[in-house]
N, C-alpha and C positions, 0 to 999 in steps of 0.2 A: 803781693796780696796780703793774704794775713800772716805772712811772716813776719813782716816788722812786730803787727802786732805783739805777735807770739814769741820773739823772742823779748820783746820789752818786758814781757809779763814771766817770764822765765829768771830774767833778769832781776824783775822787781822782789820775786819768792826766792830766790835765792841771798838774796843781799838783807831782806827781811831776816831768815833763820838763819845767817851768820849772826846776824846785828842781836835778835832777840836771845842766842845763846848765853850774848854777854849779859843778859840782862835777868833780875829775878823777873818770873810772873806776878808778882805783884806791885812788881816798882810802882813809886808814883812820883809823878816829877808836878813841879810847880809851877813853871812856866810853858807847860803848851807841850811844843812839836820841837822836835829836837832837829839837827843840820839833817841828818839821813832822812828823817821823816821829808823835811822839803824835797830834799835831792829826788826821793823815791814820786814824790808826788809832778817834779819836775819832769822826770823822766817819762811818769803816765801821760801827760800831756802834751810831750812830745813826740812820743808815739801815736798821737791819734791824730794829730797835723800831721806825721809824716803819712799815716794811714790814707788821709785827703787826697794829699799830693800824690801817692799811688797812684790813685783810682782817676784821677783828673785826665791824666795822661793818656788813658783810656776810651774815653767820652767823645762820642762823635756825633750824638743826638737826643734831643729830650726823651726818646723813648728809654734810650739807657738810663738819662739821668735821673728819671722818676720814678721808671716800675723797674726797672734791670734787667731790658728786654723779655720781662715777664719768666724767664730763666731760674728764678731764685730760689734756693732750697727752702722746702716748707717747715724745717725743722730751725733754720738758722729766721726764718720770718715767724714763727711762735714766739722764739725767746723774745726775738725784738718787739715785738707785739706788747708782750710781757714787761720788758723792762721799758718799753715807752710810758704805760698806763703807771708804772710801779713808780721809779720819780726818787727825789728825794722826800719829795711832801711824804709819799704810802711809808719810806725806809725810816722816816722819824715819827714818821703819827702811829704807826701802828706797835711800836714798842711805847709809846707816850701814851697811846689809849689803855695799852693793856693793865700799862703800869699805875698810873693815876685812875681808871675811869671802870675796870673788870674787864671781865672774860667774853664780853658779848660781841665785842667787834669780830673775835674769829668764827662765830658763827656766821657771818657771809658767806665763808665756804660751801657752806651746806646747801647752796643756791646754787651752785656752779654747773651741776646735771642740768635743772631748772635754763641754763644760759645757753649752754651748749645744744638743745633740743631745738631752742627758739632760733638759734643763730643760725647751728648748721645747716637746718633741715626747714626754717622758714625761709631766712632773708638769702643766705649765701645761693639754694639755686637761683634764685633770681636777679641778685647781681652778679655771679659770673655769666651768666649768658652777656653781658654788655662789656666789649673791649674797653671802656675807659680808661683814663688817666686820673680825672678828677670827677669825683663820685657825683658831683652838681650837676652832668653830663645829665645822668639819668631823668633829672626832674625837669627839664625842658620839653620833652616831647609828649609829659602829660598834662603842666602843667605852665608850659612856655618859658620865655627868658627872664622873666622879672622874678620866677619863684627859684632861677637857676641863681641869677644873679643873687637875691636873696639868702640864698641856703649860704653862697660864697660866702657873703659880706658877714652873716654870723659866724659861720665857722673861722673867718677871721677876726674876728673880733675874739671867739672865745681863746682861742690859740693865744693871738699874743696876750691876753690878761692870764693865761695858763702858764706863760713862758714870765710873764713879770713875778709872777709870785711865786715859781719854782725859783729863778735868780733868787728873790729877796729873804725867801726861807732857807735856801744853801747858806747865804752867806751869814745870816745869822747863826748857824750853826755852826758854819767852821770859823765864825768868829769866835764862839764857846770853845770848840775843840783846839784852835792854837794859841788859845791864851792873850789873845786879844784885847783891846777894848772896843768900845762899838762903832767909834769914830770913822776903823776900816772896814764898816761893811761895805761902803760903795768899791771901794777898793776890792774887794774879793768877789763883788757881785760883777764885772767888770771883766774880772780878770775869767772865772767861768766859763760866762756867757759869749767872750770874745773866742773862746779857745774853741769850743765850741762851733762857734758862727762860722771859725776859718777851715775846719775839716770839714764841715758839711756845704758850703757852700760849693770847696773843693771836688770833693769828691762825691757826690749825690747818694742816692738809696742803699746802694751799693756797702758805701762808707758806712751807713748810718745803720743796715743792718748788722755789719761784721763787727763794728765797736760794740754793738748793743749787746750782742752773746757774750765778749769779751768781759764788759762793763758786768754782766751778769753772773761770771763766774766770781768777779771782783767781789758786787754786794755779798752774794748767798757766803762768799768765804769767810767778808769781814763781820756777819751775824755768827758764823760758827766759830768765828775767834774769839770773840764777846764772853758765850756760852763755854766755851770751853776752858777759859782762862775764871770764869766767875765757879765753875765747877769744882777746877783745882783749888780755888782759894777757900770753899765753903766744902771743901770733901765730899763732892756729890751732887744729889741732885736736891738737897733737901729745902733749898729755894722755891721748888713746886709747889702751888699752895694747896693746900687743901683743905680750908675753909673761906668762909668770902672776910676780904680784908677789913678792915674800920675804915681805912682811908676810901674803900669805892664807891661809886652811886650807887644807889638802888638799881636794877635793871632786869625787871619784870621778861615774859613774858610775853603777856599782853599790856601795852601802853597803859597806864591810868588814866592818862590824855592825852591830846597832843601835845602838851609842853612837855611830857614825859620826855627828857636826854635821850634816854636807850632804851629801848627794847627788842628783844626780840624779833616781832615781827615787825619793827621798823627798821632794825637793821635790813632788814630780809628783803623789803621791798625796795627802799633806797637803793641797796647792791643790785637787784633783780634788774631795775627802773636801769638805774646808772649803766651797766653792759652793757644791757642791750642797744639802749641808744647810741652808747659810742661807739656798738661794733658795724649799727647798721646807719650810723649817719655824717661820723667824723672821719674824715680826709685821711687821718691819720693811719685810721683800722682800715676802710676801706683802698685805700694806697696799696696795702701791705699783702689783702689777699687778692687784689690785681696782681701784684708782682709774682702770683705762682700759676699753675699751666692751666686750671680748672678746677672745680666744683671742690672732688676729691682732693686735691694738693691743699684747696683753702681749707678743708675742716680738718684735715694733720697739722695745719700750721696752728688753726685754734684749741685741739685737742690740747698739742705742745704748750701753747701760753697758758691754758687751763692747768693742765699739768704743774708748770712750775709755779703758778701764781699759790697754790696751794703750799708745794714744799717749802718755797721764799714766805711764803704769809703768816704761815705756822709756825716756823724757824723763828719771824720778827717777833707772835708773840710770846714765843716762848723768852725772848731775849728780854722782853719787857717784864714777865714774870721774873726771870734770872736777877735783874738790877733791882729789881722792887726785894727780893731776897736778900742781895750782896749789901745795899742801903740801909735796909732795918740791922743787918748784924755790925753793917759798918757805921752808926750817923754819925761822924765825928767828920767821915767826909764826904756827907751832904752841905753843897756850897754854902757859903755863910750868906743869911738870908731869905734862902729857895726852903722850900719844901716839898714831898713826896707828891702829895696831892696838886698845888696850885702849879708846881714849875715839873710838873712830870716829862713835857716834851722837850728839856734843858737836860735830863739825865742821862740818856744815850749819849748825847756830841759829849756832852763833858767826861763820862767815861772813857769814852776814847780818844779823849785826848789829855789827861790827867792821868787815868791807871791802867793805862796799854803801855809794855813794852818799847822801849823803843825801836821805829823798825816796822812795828808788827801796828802802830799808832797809825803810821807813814800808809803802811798798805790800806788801813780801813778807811781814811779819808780819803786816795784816793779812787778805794768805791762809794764814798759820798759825790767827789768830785765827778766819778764816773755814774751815776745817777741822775744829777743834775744834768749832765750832757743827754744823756741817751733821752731825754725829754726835750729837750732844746733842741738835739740834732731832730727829732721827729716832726718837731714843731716848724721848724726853718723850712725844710725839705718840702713838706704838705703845703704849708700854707705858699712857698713857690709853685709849689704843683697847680697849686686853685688859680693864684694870678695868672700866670704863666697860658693858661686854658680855658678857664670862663672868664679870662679879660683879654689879654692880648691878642691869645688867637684867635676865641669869637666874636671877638668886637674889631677884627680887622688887622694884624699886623702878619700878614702874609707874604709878607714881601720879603722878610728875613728867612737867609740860608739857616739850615740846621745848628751849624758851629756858630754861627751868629743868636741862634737861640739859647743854647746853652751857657754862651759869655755872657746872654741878658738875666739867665737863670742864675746863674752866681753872684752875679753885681745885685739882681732882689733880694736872693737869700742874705746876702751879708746885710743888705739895709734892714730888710724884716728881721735879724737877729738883733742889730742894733737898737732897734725899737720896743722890742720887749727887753731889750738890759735896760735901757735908759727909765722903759718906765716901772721899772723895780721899783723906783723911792715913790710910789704912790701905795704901795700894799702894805707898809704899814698902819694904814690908815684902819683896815676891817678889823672889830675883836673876836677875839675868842681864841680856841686851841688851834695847832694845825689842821685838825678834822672839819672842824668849824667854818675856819678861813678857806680853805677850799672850795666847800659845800657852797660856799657865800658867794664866792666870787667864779672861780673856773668850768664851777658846772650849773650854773643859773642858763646858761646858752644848749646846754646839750640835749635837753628835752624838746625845745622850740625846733632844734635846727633838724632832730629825728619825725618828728611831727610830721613836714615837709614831705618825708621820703615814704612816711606810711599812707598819705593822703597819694600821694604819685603812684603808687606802685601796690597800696593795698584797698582805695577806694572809689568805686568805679566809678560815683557820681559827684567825685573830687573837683572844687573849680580852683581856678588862679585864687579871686575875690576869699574862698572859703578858705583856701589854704594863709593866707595874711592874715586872717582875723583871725584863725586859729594859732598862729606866731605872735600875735601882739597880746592875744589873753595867755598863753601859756608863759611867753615872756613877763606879762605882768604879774601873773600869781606866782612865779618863783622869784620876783623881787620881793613882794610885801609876805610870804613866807621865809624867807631868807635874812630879810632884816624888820621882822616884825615886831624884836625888844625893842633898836632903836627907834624906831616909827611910833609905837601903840604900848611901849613899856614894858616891863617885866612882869608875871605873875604874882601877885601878893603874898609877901613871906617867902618871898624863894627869890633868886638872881636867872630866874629862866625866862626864855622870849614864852609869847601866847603859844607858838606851833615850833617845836622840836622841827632844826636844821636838815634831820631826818626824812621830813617829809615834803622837801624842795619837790624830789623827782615826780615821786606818785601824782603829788596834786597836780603839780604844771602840767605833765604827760596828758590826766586825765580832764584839765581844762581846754588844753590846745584841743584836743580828737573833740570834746562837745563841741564846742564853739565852731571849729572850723567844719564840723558836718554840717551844723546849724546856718553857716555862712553860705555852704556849696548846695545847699536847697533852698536857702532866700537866693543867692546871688548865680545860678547854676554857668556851667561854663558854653561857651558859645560852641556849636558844631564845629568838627576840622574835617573837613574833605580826607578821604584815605588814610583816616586815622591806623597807623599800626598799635594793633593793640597787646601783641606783645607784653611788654611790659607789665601792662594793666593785667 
């Protein structure tokens, strides 16, 4: 079980503070990642395949391999919850935000009460009353199979564009951090994504929750390594700012407009928007609190994720403040050609891979390494779980034994892993920062595809007809929000789109619910005999 794990990672920290003793804390080396570093980084990754191979062993039927015969501790499905959503996109943008852009991104926290009120105590009773597998279950029987099949086809779609642009942003980063050139990003995006694909496919939910606490102790260690080593080197804490920098934007309060980057209340409602929908519409959240005994076990598992999202969120910006300190006192070794402001989400990886210890280098990339997985494995898993259930088994493939399901469940997962490595080399196509490139791409689907679940489940006079038209305006208002510079230009006198990236969620949200009420009163839904209303 999790021994291998554990002792891989006992392994890893002890081989680390032999290796870092030899080493001053402020070393900086010039070419990358030193042999131990790989070594330590080899070794993470073969613990989490052998972790696979464990659990495979074990598997005698889709219920194990998706929810974990619903068995699963709510404390070990928080963390993972946690570090699915966290990524490596949240572990490098959220010290890249702090660092180049201000303090406003951590006030998302501040909504997190706000999340948890909505989650626990609106959506969760009423999805655990439905034994599911795959959350799309639910939207059939108010809203039949085309809105089932639908919610699937989005949620896959968003998944693997989530899964291509977490490969394609690791690997540029641990191309900065080993000293690379950029030639090997395919090469590392590849290497990931595959390591990846092969424990999860292996070993199902199971796998994917136990690396993800594992993988979480990793990240939150390699942020307190950052901080602590940038501490000793600066005598302190005196990197904490305590006025606003010249390098950050403006970031009001309240918007000046909606091109306004940041503020305040558009952080607040982005974050508000973004939770909720992913806790009550994506395969990924809803998987996880299927996988615990009931109502109460699911809001300990989201308490847990809430929990840590905070002390990991805070930690990131403090680590962004911490380099924006260690930089200004150091700039001789700011990369030649970068700067503070424009290449802020370039500072982290090169940190730690430049002026980390050797050893102590090794460990923090592979909690980049173990980042990027813990999203990939969530991604793999789920988006099998939806095939798997609103395809093959609703649409007829009954015929197959259990242990015949579960070989067809590993031979998808490994394709559907494939598919989001391969289409890495299309994400560098969208601009902007990591914050940016996100917003633009991975979560343009999450409002549409929650839509769905509030018209099923929260509106009584909800039709099939009103729910699609409410999917194709919320879909369309978070494209031409999303990429409304390049469409319609930038603001005069400034390099900003018309509508701030910020306001993807709120609008689309708030066009889908018009439009699709609008629809389900022109186009209302047809009588069903013995309707269970339930749900409704």
């Amino acid at each position: 079980m999790t021994v291998i794990h554990i002792l891989t990672f006992v392994v890893i920290c002890c081989w680390t503070a032999v290796c870092s003793a030899a080493e001053s804390a402020t070393s900086d080396r010039a070419n990358g990642l030193a042999i131990i570093d790989w070594v330590i980084i080899a070794c993470y990754a073969g613990g989490t395949i052998g972790l696979g191979w464990y659990y495979s062993r074990q598997q005698s039927s889709t219920q194990e391999y998706f929810v974990g015969d619903r068995k699963m501790n709510p404390i070990f499905v928080g963390v993972s919850l946690f570090a699915t959503l966290l990524s490596t996109i949240s572990y490098l943008s959220m010290p890249g935000e702090s660092l180049g852009k201000g303090p406003v991104g951590m006030t998302i926290f501040l909504t997190l009460p706000v999340c948890y009120l909505v989650v626990a105590y609106g959506l969760l009773p009423v999805y655990m009353k439905q034994q599911v597998t795959s959350a799309y279950e639910l939207l059939e029987e108010k809203l039949g199979l085309s809105v089932r099949l639908l919610g699937a086809f989005l949620f896959i779609t968003l998944r693997l564009i989530w899964m291509s642009l977490l490969v394609f942003l690791t690997a540029q980063a641990m191309v900065i951090m080993m000293g690379l050139g950029e030639q090997y990003t395919p090469v590392i995006a590849l290497t990931t994504g595959f390591v990846a694909v092969i424990y999860t496919s292996l070993g199902g939910l199971r796998a994917v929750i136990i690396t993800d606490f594992m993988q979480t102790i990793l990240l939150y260690g390699g942020a307190l390594l950052v901080l602590a080593l940038i501490c000793f080197d600066l005598g302190g804490v005196g990197w904490f700012p305590t006025e606003w920098n010249d390098s950050w934007d403006t970031q009001p309060f309240f918007p000046d407009s909606l091109s306004t980057r940041a503020s305040f209340v558009g952080a607040f409602a982005n974050f508000l928007v973004w939770f909720v929908c992913t806790a009550g519409g994506d395969q990924t959240s809803v998987q996880r609190f299927m996988s615990t005994s009931s109502a109460k076990a699911a809001r300990r598992a989201l308490a847990t994720q809430l929990t840590v999202s905070v002390i990991v969120g805070v930690t990131l910006g403090l680590v962004g403040f911490a380099l924006l300190g260690y930089y200004e006192a150091h700039p001789e070794l700011i990369p030649e050609g970068k700067s503070l402001k424009e290449n802020a989400d370039d500072m982290f990886p090169h940190f730690i891979g430049f002026h980390l210890p050797i050893g102590i280098a090794g460990l923090v990339v592979a909690a980049m390494f173990a980042a990027a997985m813990s999203s990939i494995d969530s991604g793999v898993n789920s988006i099998t779980a939806v095939v798997m259930t609103d395809g093959f088994d609703r649409l007829g493939s009954t015929a197959l034994t259990e242990r015949q399901h579960v070989l067809l469940a590993r031979c998808l997962a490994f394709g559907i892993g494939a598919v989001a490595v391969l289409g890495s080399s299309m994400m560098g196509l969208v601009p902007g920062n990591f914050s940016e490139v996100t917003s633009r791409t991975a979560n343009l689907l999450t409002t549409p595809i929650f839509g769905l679940f509030f018209f099923a489940l929260f509106v009584p006079f909800a039709s099939p007809a009103g729910a699609w038209i409410g999917t194709f305006f919320g879909t369309l208002t978070a494209v031409l929000v999303g990429f409304c510079g390049p469409m319609f230009g930038t603001v005069p006198g400034t390099d900003l789109p018309p509508i701030s990236f910020y306001w993807i969620g709120p609008m689309a949200l708030a066009a889908n619910i018009v439009t699709g009420c609008i629809g389900s009163l022109i186009f209302p839904a047809k009588p069903k005999a013995g309707l269970n209303t339930a749900v409704m």
